[in-house]
N, C-alpha and C positions, 0 to 999 in steps of 0.2 A: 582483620581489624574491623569493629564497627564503622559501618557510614558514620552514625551520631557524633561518636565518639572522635572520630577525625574530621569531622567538620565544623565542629565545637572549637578543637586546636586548632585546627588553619585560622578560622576567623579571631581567636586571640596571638595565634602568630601575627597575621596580619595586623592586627590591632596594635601589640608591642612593637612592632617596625615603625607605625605611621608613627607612636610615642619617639620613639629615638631620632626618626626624622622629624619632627618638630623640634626635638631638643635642639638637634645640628643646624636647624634651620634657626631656632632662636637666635643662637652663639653667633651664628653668621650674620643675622642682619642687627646683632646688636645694636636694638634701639631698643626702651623699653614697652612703648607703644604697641612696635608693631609685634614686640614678642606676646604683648600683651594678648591682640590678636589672634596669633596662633593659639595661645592656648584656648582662648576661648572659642574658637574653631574645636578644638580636643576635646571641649564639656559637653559640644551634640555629640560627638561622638564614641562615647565612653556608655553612653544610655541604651542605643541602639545597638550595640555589642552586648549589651548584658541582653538584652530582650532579645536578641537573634540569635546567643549560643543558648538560651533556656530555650526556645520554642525548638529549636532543632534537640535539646535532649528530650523536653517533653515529646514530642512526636515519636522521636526512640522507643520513648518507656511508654508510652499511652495505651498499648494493650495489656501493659502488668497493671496500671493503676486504675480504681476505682471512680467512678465519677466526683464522690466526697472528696476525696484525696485530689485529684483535678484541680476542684476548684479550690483546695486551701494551697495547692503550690502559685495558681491566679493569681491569688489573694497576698501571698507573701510577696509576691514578684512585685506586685502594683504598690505595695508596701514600703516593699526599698525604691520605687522609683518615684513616690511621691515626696521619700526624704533625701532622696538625691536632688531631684530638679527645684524644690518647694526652698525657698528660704525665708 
């Protein structure tokens, strides 16, 4: 099995876990507040997930791709994370 490739999965397993334990942790301290809370604890961390499994594929693949090619996956990356965080 690639490294990449399963360190890519782990860190979205892990990712999907802390989602479900938020959930159960909402449910449980039913208050709207502090659920409120938790989730926006979930919205850093939703960003840094996505920027941590791409750098671990790009490092993967970084000797098949090109420098052009490089910097237009940068370029998309930074893309979707300026319409995720930006409101």
């Amino acid at each position: 099995m690639d490294k990449s490739v399963f360190g890519m999965a782990l860190l979205r397993i892990l990712s999907g876990s802390l989602e479900l334990t938020a959930a159960l942790v909402m449910l449980k301290l039913n208050d709207v507040q502090k659920a409120l809370t938790v989730n926006s604890t979930l919205a850093l961390v939703g960003p840094l997930v996505l920027i941590s499994t791409t750098a671990i594929g790009l490092v993967g693949i970084a000797d098949k791709l090109s420098p052009a090619k490089f910097i237009w996956i940068l370029a998309g990356v930074g893309c979707l994370l300026i319409g995720i965080l930006r409101k």
